[in-house]
C-alpha positions as CSV (number, residue, x, y, z in Angstrom):
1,X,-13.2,83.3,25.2
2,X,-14.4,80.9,28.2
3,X,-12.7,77.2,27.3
4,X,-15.6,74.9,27.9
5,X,-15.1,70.7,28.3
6,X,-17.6,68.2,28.0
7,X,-17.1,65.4,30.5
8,X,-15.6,63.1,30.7
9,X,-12.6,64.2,28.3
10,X,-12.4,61.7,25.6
11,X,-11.6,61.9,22.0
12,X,-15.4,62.2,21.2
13,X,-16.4,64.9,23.4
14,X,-13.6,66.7,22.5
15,X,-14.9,66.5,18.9
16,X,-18.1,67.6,20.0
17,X,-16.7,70.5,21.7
18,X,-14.5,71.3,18.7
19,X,-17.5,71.6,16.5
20,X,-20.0,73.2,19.0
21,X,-17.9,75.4,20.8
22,X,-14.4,76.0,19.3
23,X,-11.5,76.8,21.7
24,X,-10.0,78.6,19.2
25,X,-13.0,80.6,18.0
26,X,-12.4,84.2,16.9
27,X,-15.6,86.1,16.9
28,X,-16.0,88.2,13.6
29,X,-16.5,92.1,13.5
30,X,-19.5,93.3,12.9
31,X,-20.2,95.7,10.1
32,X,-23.6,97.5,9.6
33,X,-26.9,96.4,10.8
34,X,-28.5,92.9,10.3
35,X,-31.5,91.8,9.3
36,X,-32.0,89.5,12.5
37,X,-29.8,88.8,15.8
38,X,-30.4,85.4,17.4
39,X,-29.2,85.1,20.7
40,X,-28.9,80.9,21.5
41,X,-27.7,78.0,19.3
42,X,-30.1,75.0,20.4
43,X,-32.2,74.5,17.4
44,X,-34.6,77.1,17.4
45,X,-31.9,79.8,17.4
46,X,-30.5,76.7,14.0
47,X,-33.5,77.1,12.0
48,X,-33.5,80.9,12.4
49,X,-30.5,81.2,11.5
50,X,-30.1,79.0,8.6
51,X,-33.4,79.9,7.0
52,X,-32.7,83.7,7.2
53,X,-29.1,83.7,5.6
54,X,-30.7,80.8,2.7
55,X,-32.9,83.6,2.4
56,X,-30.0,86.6,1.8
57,X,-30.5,88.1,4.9
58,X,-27.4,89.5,6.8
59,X,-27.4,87.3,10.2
60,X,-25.5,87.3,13.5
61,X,-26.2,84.1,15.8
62,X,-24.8,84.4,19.4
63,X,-24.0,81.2,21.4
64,X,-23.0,81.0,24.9
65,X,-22.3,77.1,26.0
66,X,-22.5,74.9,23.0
67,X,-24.7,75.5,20.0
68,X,-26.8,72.5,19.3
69,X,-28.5,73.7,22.5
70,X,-30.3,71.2,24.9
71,X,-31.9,68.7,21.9
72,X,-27.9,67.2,20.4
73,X,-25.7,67.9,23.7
74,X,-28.2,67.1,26.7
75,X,-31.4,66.3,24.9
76,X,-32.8,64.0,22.3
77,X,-29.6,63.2,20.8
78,X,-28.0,61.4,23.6
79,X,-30.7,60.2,25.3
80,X,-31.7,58.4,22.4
81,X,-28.4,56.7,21.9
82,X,-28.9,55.6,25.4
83,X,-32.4,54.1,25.1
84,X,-31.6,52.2,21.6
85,X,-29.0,50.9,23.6
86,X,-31.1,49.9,26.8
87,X,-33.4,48.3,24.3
88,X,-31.1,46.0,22.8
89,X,-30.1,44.8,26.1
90,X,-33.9,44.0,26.9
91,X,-34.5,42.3,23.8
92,X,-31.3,40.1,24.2
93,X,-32.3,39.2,27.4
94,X,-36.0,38.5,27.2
95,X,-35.9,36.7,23.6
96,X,-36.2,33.2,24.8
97,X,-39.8,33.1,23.1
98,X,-38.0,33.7,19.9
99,X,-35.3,30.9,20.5
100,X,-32.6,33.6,21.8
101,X,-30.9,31.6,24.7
102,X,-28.7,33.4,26.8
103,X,-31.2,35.2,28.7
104,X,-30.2,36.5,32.1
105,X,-26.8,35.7,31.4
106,X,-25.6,37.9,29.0
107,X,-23.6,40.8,29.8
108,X,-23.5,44.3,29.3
109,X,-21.0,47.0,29.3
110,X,-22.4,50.1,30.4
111,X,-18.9,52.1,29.4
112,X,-19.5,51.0,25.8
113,X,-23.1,51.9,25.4
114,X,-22.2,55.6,26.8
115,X,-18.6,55.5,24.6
116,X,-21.1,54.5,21.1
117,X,-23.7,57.8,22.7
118,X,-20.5,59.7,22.3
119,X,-19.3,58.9,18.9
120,X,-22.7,58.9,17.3
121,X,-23.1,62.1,19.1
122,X,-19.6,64.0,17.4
123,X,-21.0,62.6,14.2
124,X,-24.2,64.3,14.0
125,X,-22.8,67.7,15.9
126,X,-21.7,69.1,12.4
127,X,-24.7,69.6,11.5
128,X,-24.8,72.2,14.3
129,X,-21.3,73.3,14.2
130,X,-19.9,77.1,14.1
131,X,-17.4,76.4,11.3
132,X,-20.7,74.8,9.0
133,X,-22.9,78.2,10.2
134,X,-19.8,80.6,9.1
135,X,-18.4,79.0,6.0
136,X,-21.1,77.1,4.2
137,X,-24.4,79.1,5.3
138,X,-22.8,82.6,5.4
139,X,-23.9,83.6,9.4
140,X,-21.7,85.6,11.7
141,X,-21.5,83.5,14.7
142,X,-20.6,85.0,18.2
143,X,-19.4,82.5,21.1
144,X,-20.3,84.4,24.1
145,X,-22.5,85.8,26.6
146,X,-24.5,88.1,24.2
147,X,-27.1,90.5,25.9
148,X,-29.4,93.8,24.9
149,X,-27.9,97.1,25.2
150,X,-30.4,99.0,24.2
151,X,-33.8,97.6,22.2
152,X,-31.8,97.2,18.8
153,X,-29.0,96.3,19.8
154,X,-27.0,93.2,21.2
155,X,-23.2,93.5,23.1
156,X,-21.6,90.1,22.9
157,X,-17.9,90.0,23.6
158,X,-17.1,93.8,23.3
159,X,-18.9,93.9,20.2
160,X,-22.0,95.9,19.2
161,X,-24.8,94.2,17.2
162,X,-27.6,96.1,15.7
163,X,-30.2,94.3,14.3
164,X,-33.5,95.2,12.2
165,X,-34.8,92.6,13.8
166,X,-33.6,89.9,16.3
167,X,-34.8,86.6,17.9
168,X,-34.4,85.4,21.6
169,X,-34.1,81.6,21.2
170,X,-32.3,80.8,24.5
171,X,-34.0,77.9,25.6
172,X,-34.3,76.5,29.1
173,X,-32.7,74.7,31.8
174,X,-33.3,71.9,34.4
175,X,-34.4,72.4,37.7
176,X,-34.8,70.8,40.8
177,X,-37.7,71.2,43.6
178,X,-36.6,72.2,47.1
179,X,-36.2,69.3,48.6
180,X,-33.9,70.0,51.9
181,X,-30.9,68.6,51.8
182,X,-30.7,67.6,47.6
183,X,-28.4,70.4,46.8
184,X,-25.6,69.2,49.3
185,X,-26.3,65.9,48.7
186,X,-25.7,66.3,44.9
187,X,-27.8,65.0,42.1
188,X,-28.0,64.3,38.6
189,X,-29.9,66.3,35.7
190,X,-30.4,65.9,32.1
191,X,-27.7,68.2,31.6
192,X,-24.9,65.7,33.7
193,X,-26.7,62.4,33.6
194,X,-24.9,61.6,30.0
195,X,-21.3,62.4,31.5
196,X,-21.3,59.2,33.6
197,X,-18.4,56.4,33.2
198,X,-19.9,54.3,35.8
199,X,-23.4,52.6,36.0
200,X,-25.3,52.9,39.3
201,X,-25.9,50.1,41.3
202,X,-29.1,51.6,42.8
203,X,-30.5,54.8,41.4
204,X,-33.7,57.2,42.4
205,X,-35.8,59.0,39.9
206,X,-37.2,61.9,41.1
207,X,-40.2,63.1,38.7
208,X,-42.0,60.5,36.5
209,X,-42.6,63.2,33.8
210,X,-40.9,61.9,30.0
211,X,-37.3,62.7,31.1
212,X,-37.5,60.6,34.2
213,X,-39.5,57.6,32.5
214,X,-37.6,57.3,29.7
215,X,-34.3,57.5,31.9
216,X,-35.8,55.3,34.7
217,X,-36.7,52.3,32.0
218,X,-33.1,52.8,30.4
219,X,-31.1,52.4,33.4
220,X,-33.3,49.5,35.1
221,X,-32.8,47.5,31.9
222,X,-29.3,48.2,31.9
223,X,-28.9,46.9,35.7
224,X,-29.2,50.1,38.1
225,X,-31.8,48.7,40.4
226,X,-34.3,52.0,40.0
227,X,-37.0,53.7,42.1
228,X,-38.9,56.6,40.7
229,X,-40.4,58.8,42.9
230,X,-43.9,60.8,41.7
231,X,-45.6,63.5,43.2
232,X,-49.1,62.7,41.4
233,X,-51.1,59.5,41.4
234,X,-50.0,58.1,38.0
235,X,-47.0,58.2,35.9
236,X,-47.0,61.0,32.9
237,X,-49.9,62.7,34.4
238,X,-50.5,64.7,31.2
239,X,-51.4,61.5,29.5
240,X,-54.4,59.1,29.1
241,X,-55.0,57.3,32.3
242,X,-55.2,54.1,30.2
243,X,-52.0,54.8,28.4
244,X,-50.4,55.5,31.5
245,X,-51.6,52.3,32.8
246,X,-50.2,50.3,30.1
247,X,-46.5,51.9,31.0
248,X,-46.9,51.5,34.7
249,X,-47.7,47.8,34.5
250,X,-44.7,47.9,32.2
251,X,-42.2,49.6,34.9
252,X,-43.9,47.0,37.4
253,X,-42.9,44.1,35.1
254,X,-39.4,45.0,34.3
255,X,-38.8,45.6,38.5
256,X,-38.9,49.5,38.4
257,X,-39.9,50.7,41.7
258,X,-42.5,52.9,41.5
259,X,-43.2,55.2,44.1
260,X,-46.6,57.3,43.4
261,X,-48.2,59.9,45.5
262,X,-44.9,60.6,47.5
263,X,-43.6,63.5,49.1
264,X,-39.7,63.3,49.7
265,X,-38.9,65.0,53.0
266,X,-35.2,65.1,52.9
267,X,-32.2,63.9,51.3
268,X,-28.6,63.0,53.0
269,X,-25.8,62.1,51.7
270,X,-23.1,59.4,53.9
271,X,-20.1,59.0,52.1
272,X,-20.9,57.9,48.9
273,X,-24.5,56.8,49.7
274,X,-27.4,59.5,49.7
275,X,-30.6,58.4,51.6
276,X,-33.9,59.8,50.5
277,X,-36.4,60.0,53.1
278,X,-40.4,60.2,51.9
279,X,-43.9,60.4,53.5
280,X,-46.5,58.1,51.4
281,X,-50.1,57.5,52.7
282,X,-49.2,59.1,56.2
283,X,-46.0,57.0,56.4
284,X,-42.2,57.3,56.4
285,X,-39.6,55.4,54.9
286,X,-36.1,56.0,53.8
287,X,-34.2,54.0,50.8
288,X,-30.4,54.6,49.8
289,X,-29.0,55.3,46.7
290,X,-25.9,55.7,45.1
291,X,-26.8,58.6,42.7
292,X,-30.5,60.4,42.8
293,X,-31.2,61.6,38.9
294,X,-34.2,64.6,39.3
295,X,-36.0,64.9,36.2
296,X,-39.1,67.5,37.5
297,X,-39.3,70.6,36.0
298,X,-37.4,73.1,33.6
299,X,-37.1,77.1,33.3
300,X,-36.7,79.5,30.6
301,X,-33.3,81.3,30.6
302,X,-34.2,84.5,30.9
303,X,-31.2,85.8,33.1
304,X,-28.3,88.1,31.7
305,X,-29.9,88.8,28.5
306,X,-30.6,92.2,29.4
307,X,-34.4,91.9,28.7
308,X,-35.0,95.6,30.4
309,X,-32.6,97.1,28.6
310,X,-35.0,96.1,25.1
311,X,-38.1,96.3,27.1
312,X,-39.0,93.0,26.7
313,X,-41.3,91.5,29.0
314,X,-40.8,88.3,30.6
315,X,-42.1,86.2,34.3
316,X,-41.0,83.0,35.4
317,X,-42.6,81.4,32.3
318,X,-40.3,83.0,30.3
319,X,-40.5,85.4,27.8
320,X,-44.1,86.9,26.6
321,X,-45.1,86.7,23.1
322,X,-48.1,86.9,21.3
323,X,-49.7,84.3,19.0
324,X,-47.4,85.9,16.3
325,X,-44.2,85.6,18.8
326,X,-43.8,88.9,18.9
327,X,-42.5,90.2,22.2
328,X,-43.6,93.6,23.7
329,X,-40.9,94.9,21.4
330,X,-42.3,95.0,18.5
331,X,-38.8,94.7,16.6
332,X,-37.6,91.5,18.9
333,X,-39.4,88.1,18.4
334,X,-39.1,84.6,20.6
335,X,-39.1,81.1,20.0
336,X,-38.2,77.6,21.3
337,X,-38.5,76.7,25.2
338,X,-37.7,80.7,26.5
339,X,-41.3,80.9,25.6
340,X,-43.2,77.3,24.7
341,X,-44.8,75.8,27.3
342,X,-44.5,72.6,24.7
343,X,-40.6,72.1,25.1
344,X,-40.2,69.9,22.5
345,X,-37.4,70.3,19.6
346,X,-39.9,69.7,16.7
347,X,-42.2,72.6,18.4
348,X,-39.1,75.1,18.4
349,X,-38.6,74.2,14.5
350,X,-42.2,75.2,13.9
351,X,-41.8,77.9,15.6
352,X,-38.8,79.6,14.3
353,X,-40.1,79.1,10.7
354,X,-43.0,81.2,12.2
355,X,-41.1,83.9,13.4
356,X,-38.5,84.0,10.4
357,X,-42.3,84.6,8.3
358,X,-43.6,87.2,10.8
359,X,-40.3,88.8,11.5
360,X,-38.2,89.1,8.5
361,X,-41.4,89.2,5.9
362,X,-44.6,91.0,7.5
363,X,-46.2,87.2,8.1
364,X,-49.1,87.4,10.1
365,X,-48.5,82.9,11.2
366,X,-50.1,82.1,14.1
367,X,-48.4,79.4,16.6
368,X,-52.0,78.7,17.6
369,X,-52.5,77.5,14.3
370,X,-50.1,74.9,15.3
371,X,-50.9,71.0,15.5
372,X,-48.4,70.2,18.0
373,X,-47.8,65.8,18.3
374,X,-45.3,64.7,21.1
375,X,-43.8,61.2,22.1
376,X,-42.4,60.0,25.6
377,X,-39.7,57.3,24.1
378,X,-40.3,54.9,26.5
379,X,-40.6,51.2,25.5
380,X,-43.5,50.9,24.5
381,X,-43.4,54.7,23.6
382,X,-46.6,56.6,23.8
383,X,-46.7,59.4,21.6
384,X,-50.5,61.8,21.5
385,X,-51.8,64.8,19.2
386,X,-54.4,66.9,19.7
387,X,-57.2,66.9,22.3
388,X,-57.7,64.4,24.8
389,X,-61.2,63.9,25.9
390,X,-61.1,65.9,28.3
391,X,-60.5,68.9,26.8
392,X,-62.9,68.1,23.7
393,X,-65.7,68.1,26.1
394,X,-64.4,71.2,28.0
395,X,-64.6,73.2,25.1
396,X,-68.6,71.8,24.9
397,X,-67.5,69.6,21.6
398,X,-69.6,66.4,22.3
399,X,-67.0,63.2,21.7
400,X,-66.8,59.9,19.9
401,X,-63.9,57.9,21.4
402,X,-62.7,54.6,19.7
403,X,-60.0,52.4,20.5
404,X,-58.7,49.3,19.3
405,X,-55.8,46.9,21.1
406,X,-52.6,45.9,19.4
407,X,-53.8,42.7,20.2
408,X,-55.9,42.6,17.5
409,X,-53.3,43.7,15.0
410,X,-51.4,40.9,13.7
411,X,-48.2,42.3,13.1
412,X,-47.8,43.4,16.5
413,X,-49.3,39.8,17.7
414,X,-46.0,38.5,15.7
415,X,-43.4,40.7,16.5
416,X,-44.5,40.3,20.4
417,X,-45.5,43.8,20.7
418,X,-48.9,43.9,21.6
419,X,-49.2,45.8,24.8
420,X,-51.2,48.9,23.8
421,X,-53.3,50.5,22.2
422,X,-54.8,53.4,19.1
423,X,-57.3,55.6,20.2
424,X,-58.8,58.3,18.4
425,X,-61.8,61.2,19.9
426,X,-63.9,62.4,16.4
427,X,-66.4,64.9,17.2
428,X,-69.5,63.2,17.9
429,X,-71.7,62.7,14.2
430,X,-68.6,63.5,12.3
431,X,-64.8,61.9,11.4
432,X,-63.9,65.1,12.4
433,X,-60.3,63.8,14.3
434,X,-59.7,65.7,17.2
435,X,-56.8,64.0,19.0
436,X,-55.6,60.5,19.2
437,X,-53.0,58.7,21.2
438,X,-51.3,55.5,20.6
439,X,-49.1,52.9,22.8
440,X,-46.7,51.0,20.9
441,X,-43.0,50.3,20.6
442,X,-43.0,52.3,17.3
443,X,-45.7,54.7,18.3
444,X,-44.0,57.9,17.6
445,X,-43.6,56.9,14.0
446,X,-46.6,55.5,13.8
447,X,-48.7,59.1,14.6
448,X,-47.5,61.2,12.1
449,X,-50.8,60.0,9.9
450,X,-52.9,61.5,12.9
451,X,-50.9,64.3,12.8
452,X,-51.2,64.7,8.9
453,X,-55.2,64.2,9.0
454,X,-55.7,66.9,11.7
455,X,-53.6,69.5,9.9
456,X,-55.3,69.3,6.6
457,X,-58.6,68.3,8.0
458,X,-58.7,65.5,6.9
459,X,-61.1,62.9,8.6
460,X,-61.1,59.4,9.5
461,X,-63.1,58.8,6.3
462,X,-60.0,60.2,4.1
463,X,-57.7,57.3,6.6
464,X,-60.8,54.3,5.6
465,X,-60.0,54.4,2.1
466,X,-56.4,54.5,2.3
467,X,-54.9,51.1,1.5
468,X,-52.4,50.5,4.4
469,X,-49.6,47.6,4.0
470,X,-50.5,44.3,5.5
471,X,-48.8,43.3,8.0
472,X,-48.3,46.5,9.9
473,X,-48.8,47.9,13.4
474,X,-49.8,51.0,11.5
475,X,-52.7,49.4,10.5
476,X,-54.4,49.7,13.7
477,X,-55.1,52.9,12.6
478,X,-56.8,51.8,9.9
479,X,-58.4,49.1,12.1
480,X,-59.7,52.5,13.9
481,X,-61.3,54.1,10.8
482,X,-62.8,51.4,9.5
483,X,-64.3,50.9,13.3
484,X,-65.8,54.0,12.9
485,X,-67.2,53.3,9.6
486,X,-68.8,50.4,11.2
487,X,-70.5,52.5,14.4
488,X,-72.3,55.2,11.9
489,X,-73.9,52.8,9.9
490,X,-77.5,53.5,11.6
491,X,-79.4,50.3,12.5
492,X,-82.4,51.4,10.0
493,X,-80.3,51.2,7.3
494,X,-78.5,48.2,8.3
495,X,-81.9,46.4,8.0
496,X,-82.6,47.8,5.3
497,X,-79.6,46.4,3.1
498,X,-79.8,43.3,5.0
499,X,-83.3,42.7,3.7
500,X,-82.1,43.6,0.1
501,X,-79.7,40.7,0.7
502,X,-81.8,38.4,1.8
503,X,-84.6,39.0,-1.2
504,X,-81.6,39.0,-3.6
505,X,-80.8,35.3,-2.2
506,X,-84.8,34.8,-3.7
C-alpha cells in the first residue's frame, strides 16, 4: 500500500493520517458476494456504508487517499476551523464599540490558528476512521485504487469484490481554468490551501464562488492583503443580487480588493512573486502576489474507476443517474459530488440514505423530492432554500416577496449584527413558502425553520403562530410571517373591523 502524508508533518496530521489512511493497513480477504460495494470514503461513500452494515448487510467500502473524503480533510472541517478563527481576530480588533481596547494592535499568530485547525481536525477524524469502519460497524474496508472489472464486480489491490449491489461515491476534485502561465506559476486549491505554515503577505483569489469568499474574508482578516478576482459582475452569482450586495459592501469595508468583471490574461511567476495580469473594462493592469489561491470550479472523479468495464455511463458532469440514482446499470447506484450538481456534504448524506433505500430495499425515493438548503460561511453568512424569484416566476408561479432588515430586529441591533436581511417568496394568494434567503452572522443556523416549513408544507401561517424567544435574530423570521399576515388582510375587511371598533367605543 501507497504511504500517503499530510503536510506539513506534525503530530496532528500524522494522527489524521493514522486514522484516515493507515500505513500499516492490511486489506482483508474477501469472501462471497456483498450486498453493496462503495468505491470512496468522503461521506457519501460514510453514510452508505455505515447504514448498510447497521442494517446486516455484508459491506466492502474502498478508499483511495483518505476516507473522510473532501468535507473533514480539505472541506468543511478545516475551513471552518480557519474562519472561527479569522472571526475572532475581527471581533478582537473591531470591538471598541463594546469597550474592547486593543484594536489594531493586537496580534495574531497565523501558525497557531492553522496548528488548533489541525488538532481539532485529528479529533473529529475518528469518526471517519478505517479502524472505527472495521471493528465497531462491521465493514470490510479496502485502501486502494479500487475499479470495475466487470459490471459486478470491483478489483482493489489484487482482490476481487463482487457485489449484489454497489455504490460509486467518489466525489470530486478542484480545478483550475486555463489561464496561461498558472500551472508553472503554481497555485493553491482547497485541497493544499490548509497545508500552509506561513501567512501570505499579499494573496489573489481567483473565483468569488463560496470557496473563494469564505477563504478571501478569512485571510484578509488575518492580515494577507487580498484581491479576488471574478469573472461575473457580482460576487456569488448564484445568489440574490441584494444578498450579494450586502457581502460586497462587506469585502469593500474590511479592504478586500475586489475585482469584478475581469478576465486574467496571464500569470508569471519571478522568484517568489507571481504577477497576474488582467483585462477589465478594455484595460490592463498587472498586480503581484506572493501565493494565487484558485477557488473556480470542481470535477467529478470519474477516472480509473473502470466505468466501461460496468457499463456505466458518465460525461464531464460526472456520472448519470436517474432521479432514483440509479446508473445505466441497473445493479450500480451513485451519490455525493460524482453525480450532484449541489456539492454540498449535507446533499451527499441525503443522498446516500436515498440510494441505501432504492438500492439495498426496492425504494422507489426520489432526489427530486429533495429540499436541498445551502450556506456560504462568510461573515455575515448567507445561507438560501428553495426558489429564488426568478425561478418561481419561470415556472409561471406568480410571487409574493417579503423582506424584513436585521435592523429591525432588536437582538441583532444589540449584538451589532444588523447588516442583512430575511426574505421569503410565498406563492402569490397563499403562505405557500417557496424559497427564502437570509444574511446574517448566524444565518445558516437560522434557516433550518425555512427548510423545515417547505419540507412538510408547512406555510408561513404554521411559522405566525409559533411563539419564537424574544430576543432573537431568529425572530426575523417570525417578523416575516406576521408581515405577511399583515399584507392579506384585504382593505374591505380592515374597514370593516375598524368600524366595529369604533361603534364598540359608543
Amino acid at each position: 500500500m501507497t504511504a500517503i502524508s499530510v503536510q506539513p508533518d506534525t503530530p496532528e496530521n500524522r494522527t489524521l493520517t493514522d486514522n484516515v489512511h493507515p500505513p500499516d493497513w492490511v486489506n482483508p480477504e474477501p469472501s462471497g458476494r456483498y450486498n453493496l460495494v462503495i468505491i470512496g470514503a468522503g461521506t457519501a461513500g460514510l453514510i452508505c456504508a455505515a447504514g448498510a452494515a447497521s442494517l446486516g448487510g455484508k459491506v466492502a467500502l474502498i478508499e483511495r487517499h483518505l476516507m473522510g473524503g473532501d468535507c473533514l480533510n480539505v472541506g468543511c472541517v478545516p475551513s471552518k476551523g480557519l474562519l472561527r478563527a479569522a472571526r475572532a481576530v475581527y471581533d478582537a480588533r473591531t470591538g471598541a464599540e463594546f469597550g474592547v481596547l486593543s484594536g489594531e494592535s493586537i496580534s495574531f499568530d497565523f501558525s497557531t490558528a492553522m496548528e488548533r485547525m489541525r488538532r481539532l481536525r485529528a479529533e473529529i477524524s475518528h469518526h471517519d476512521s478505517a479502524r472505527r469502519f472495521r471493528d465497531e460497524l462491521g465493514v470490510d474496508v479496502f485502501i486502494g485504487e479500487g475499479a470495475f472489472s466487470s459490471p459486478d464486480c470491483v478489483e482493489v489491490a489484487g482482490k476481487q469484490l463482487l457485489f449484489k449491489k454497489a455504490a460509486i461515491c467518489s466525489g470530486a476534485r478542484a480545478v483550475a481554468p486555463p489561464i496561461p502561465g498558472l500551472a508553472e506559476a503554481g497555485y493553491l486549491t482547497n485541497e493544499s490551501v490548509f497545508s500552509l505554515t506561513e501567512l501570505p503577505p499579499r494573496l489573489a483569489v481567483i473565483g468569488a464562488g463560496p470557496i473563494g469568499c469564505e477563504l478571501a474574508q478569512a485571510f484578509s482578516r488575518f492580515g494577507s492583503r487580498v484581491t479576488l478576482f471574478e469573472l461575473g459582475s457580482q460576487i456569488l452569482g448564484r445568489e440574490d443580487q441584494d444578498a450579494a450586495a450586502v457581502l460586497h459592501q462587506t469585502f469593500i469595508n474590511e479592504g478586500i480588493d475586489l475585482q469584478l468583471g475581469v478576465k486574467i490574461l496571464g500569470v508569471e511567476r519571478h522568484g517568489k512573486e507571481i504577477t497576474v495580469r488582467f483585462e477589465q473594462d478594455g484595460s490592463t493592469s498587472e498586480v503581484t502576489f506572493d501565493h494565487i489561491l484558485v477557488g473556480a470550479g470542481r470535477a467529478p472523479n470519474t477516472g480509473g474507476l473502470g466505468l466501461d468495464a460496468a457499463n456505466v455511463t458518465f460525461d464531464s458532469g460526472g456520472v448519470t443517474v436517474n432521479d432514483r440514482l440509479q446508473t445505466s446499470n441497473p445493479d450500480i447506484y451513485a451519490a455525493g459530488d460524482i453525480c450532484s450538481p449541489f456539492k454540498f456534504t449535507h446533499t451527499a448524506d441525503a443522498m446516500a440514505r436515498i440510494l441505501l433505500a432504492n438500492a439495498l430495499f426496492k425504494g422507489r425515493q426520489k432526489v427530486s423530492g429533495l429540499t436541498i438548503p445551502w450556506c456560504t460561511y462568510t461573515d455575515p453568512e448567507i445561507a438560501h432554500v428553495g426558489m429564488y424569484e426568478q425561478d418561481a416566476e419561470a415556472n409561471g408561479m406568480e410571487v409574493t416577496t417579503l423582506t424584513i432588515p436585521l435592523s429591525e430586529v432588536d437582538r441583532a441591533v444589540l449584538d451589532g449584527e444588523a447588516a442583512g436581511f430575511a426574505r421569503v417568496h410565498v406563492k402569490s394568494g397563499t403562505d405557500t413558502i417557496l424559497g427564502a434567503t437570509i444574511v446574517a452572522r448566524h444565518a445558516g443556523e437560522m434557516l433550518n425553520e425555512f427548510s423545515l416549513a417547505i419540507t412538510n408544507g408547512l406555510g408561513l401561517g404554521a411559522i405566525a403562530k409559533t411563539i419564537h424567544p424574544y430576543p432573537t435574530q431568529a425572530e426575523v423570521i417570525k417578523k416575516l410571517a406576521d408581515l405577511y399576515n399583515r399584507t392579506r388582510l384585504p382593505p374591505l375587511v380592515k374597514r370593516l373591523l375598524s368600524g366595529w371598533l369604533k361603534w364598540q367605543r359608543g
